[in-house]
C-alpha positions as CSV (number, residue, x, y, z in Angstrom):
1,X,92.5,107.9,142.2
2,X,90.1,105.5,140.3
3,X,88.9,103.0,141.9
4,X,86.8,99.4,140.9
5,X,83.6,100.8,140.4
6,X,84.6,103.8,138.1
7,X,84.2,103.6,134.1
8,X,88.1,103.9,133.5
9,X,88.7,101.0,136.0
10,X,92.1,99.0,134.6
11,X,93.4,95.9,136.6
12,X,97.1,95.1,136.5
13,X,97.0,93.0,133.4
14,X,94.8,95.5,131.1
15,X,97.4,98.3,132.5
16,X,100.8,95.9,130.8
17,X,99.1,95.5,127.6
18,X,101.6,97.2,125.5
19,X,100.4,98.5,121.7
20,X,102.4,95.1,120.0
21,X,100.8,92.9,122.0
22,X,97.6,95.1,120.8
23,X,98.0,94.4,117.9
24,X,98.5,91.6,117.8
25,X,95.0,90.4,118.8
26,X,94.3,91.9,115.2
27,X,96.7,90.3,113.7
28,X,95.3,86.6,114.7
29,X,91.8,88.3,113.9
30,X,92.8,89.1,110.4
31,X,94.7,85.2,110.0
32,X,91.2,83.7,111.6
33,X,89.1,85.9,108.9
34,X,91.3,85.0,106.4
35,X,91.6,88.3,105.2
36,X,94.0,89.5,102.6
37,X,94.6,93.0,103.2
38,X,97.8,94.2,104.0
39,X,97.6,94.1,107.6
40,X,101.2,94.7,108.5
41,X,101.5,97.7,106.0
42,X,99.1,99.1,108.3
43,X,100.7,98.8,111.4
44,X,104.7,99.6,110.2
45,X,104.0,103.1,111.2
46,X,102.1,102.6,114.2
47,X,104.9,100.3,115.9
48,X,107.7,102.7,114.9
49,X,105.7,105.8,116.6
50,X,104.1,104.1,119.9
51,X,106.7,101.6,120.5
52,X,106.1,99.6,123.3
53,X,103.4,102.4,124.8
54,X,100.8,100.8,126.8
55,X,98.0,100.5,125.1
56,X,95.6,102.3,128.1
57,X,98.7,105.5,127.2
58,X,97.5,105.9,123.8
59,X,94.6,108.6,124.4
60,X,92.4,110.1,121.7
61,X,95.1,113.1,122.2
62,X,98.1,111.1,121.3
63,X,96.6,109.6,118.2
64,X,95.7,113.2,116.8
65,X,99.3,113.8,117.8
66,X,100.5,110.5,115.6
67,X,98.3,111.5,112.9
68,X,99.5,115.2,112.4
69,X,102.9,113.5,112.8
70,X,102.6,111.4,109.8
71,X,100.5,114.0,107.3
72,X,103.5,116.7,108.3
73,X,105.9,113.9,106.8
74,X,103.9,113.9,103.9
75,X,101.5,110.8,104.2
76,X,98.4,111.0,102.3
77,X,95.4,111.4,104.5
78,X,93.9,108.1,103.0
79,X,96.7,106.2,104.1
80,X,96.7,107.9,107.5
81,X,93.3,106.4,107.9
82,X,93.8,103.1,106.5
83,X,96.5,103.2,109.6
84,X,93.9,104.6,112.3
85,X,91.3,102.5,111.1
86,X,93.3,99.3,112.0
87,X,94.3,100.7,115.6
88,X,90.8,101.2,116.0
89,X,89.7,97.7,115.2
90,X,92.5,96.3,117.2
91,X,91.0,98.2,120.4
92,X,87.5,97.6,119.8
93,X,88.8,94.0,119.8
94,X,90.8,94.0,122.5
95,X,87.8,96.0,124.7
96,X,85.3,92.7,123.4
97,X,87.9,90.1,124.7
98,X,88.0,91.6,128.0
99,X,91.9,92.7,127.9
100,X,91.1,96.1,128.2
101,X,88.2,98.0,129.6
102,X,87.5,100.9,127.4
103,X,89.3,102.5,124.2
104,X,90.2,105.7,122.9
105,X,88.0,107.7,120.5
106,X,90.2,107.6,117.1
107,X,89.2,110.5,114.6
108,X,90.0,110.2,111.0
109,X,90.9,113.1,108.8
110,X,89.1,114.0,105.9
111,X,90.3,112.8,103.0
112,X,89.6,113.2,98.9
113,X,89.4,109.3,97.6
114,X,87.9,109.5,94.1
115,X,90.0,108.2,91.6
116,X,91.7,109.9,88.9
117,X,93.9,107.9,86.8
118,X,92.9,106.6,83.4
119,X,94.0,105.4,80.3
120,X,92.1,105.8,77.6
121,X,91.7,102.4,75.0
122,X,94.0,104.7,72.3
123,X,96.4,105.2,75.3
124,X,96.4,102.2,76.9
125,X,96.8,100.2,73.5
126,X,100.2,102.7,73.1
127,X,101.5,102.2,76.9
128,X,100.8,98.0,76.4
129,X,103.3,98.1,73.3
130,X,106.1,100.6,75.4
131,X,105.7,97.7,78.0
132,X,105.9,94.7,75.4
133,X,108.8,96.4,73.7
134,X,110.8,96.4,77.1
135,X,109.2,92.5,78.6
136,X,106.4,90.7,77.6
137,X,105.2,88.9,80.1
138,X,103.9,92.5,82.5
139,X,102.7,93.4,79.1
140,X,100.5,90.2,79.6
141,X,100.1,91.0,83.2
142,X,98.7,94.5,82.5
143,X,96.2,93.1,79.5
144,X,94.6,90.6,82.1
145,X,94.1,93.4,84.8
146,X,92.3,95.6,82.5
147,X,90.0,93.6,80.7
148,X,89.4,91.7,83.6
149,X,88.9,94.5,86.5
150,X,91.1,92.4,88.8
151,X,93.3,93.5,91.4
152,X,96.7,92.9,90.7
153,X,97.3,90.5,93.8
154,X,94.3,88.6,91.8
155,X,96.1,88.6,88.9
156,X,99.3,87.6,89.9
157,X,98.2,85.1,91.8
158,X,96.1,83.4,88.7
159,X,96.9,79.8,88.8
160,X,95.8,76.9,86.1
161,X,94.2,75.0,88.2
162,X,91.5,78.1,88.4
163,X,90.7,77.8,85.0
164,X,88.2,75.3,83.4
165,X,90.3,74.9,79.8
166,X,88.7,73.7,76.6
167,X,91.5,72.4,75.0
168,X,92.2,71.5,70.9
169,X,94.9,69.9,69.8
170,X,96.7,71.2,72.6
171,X,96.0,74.7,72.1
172,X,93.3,76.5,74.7
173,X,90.3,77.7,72.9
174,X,87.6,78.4,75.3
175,X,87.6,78.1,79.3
176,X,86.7,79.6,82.2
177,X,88.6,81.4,84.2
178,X,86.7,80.5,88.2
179,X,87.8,82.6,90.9
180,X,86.7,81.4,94.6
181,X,85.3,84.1,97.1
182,X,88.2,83.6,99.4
183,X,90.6,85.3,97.2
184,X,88.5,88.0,96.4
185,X,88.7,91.2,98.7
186,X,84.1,91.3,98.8
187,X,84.1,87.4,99.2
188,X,81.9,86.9,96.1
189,X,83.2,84.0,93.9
190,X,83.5,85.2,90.3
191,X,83.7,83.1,86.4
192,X,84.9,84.8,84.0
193,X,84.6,83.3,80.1
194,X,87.5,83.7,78.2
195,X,87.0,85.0,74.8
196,X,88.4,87.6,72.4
197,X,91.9,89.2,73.1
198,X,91.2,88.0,77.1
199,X,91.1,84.2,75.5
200,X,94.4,84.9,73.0
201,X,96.5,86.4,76.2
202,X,95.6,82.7,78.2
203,X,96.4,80.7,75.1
204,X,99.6,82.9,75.1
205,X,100.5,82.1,78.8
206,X,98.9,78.5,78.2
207,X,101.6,77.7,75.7
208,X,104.0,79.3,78.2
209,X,103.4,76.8,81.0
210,X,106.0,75.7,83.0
211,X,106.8,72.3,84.4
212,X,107.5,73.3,87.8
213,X,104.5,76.0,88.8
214,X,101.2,75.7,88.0
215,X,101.3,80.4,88.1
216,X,99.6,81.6,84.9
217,X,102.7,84.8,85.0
218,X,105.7,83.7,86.1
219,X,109.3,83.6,84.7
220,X,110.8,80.3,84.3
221,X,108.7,79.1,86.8
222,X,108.8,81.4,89.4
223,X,105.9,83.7,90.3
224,X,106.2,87.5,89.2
225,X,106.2,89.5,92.3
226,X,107.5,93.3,91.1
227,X,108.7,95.0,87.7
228,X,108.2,98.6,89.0
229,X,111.6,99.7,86.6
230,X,109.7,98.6,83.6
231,X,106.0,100.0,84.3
232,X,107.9,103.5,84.9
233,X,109.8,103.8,82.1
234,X,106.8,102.5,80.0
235,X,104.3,105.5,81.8
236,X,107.0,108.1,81.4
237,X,107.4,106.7,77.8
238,X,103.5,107.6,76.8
239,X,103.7,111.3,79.1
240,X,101.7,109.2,81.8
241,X,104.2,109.2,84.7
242,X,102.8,108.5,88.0
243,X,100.2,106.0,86.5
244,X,99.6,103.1,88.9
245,X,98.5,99.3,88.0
246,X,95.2,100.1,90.4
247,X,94.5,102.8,87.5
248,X,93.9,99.2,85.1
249,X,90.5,98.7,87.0
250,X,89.3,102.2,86.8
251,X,90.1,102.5,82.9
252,X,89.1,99.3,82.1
253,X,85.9,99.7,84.0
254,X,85.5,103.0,81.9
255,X,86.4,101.4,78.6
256,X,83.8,98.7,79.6
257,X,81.2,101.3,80.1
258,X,81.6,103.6,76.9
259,X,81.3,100.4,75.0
260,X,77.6,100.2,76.3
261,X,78.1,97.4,79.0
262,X,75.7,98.1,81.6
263,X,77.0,99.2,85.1
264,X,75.5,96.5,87.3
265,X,77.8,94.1,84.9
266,X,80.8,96.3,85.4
267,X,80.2,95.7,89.2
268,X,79.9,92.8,89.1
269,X,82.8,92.0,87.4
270,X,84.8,94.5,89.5
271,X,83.9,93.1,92.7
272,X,82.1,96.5,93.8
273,X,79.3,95.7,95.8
274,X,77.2,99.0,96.2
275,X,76.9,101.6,94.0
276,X,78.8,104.2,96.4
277,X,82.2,102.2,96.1
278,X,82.0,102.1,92.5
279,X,80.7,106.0,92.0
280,X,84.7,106.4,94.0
281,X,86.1,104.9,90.4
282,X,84.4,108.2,88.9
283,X,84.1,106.3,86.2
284,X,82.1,109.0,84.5
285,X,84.2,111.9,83.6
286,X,84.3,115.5,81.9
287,X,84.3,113.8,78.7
288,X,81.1,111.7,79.4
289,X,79.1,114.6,80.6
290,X,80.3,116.6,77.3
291,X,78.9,113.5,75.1
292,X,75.8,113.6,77.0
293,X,75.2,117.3,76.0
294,X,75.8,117.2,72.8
295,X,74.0,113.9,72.4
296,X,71.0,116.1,73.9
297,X,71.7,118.9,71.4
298,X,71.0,116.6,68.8
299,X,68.0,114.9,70.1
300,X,66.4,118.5,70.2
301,X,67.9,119.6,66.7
302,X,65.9,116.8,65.0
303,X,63.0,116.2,67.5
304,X,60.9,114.6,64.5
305,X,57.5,114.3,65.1
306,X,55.4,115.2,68.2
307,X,54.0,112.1,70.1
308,X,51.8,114.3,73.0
309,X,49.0,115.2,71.7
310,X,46.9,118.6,73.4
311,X,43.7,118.0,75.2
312,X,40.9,119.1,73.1
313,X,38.2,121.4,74.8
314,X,35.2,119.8,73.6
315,X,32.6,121.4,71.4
316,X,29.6,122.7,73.0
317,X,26.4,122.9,70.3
């Protein structure tokens, strides 16, 4: 038996801390940060497999057992790890604020995160008319998210009183569109000027306002939460089935690049802070690499002049 002066010493009250009540030091952790993640997707799982486990009977063991658990139901190991990385943070929590005097070592699985999906501008242009033709306003939804990088709880979330207007005759022709850290997921407040086809889809939606909501996308004045139906139909329509809105930021970043913006812009204006997080976009593809080779093909087909010139021995009488 352990006793007081051991490392795994537990008193009474450590010992009836069950896993909700664990996590739910997180959860007023998260509300205090004021972060915006989605906590309680998190958690779902861990709540249905632990129950009302005591937090001190969740060993290292059974959280290997709770991961192989959820991969053999078919859980991607990303997701998986988004799960154990939250258990994690509620015990190292939980072991700071004195309710519990040590925590289990939580392993996460190895997992393949760069992104794949893309559209390219050609395909993207075709999939924004197959989701016009079927409703207008995710059409809009989708344009804002990939020529501005946002996330789509950003974008749906886009209210007036976040844009600086410049109004004519009451029509919006210039603006900016000012984003506070707090609602962005790296903190870091972003403007965005509206101009080109980002300034004629705010017009659109500025002409669109409704009495009652001050959302940029909503439908008669209510804010748009999921259209699911519609965005499948339109990426089966274009032989792009299993596209997701996340893809926008990815292709748009790419779309961005190829037109020669430079990549500390595209991060900024993505919200990725270090250059690992936005290498994860693989925003450079098969296609790039190919154009740099043949780009370099050329360069030595037509090298034109020489510029170095050989060192001369010099002439001894």
């Amino acid at each position: 038996m352990k006793g007081a002066n051991t490392a795994t010493f537990a008193d009474p009250t450590a010992r009836k801390l069950s896993l909700p009540a664990l996590l739910d030091v997180a959860r007023r952790e998260h509300a205090r940060r004021g972060n915006r993640s989605r906590l309680e997707y998190k958690l779902a799982h861990l709540i249905a497999h632990f129950a009302d486990t005591p937090a001190l009977a969740i060993t290292s063991e059974a959280i290997d057992g709770y991961t192989d658990t959820r991969l053999a139901a078919g859980a991607q190991p990303a997701t998986v790890n988004r799960e154990l990385a939250a258990l994690r943070r509620a015990f190292r929590l939980a072991v700071r604020k004195g309710l519990l005097p040590y925590m289990p070592h939580v392993t996460l699985r190895s997992e393949d995160n760069t992104r794949e999906g893309f559209l390219d501008p050609a395909d993207f242009e075709a999939f924004l008319a197959e989701l016009g033709a079927r409703d207008a306003l995710v059409a809009d939804v989708t344009e804002c998210a990939y020529f501005t990088c946002l996330r789509r709880s950003n974008v749906l979330r886009l209210t007036w009183p976040q844009l600086a207007p410049v109004v004519d005759g009451g029509r919006l022709v210039g603006g900016d569109l000012r984003l506070p850290g707090a609602q962005m997921k790296n903190r870091a407040p972003l403007t965005l000027p509206l101009a080109g086809r980002l300034l004629a889809l705010f017009a659109r939606r500025w002409a669109a306002r409704h009495a009652s909501s001050v959302a940029v996308f909503h439908r008669a004045g209510r804010s748009l939460d999921r259209f699911d139906t519609v965005w499948r139909e339109a990426a089966a329509a274009i032989g792009r089935p299993g596209f997701l809105f996340h893809d926008l930021r990815r292709s748009g970043a790419r779309a961005l690049r190829r037109a020669g913006v430079d990549e500390q812009t595209i991060m900024r204006l993505g919200g990725w802070k270090t250059r690992s997080m936005f290498d994860r976009y693989a925003i450079v593809d098969g296609r790039d690499l190919a154009e740099a080779q043949q780009k370099l093909d050329a360069a030595l087909a037509t090298p034109g002049p020489r510029k170095v010139v050989a060192l001369r021995e010099p002439h001894c009488p």
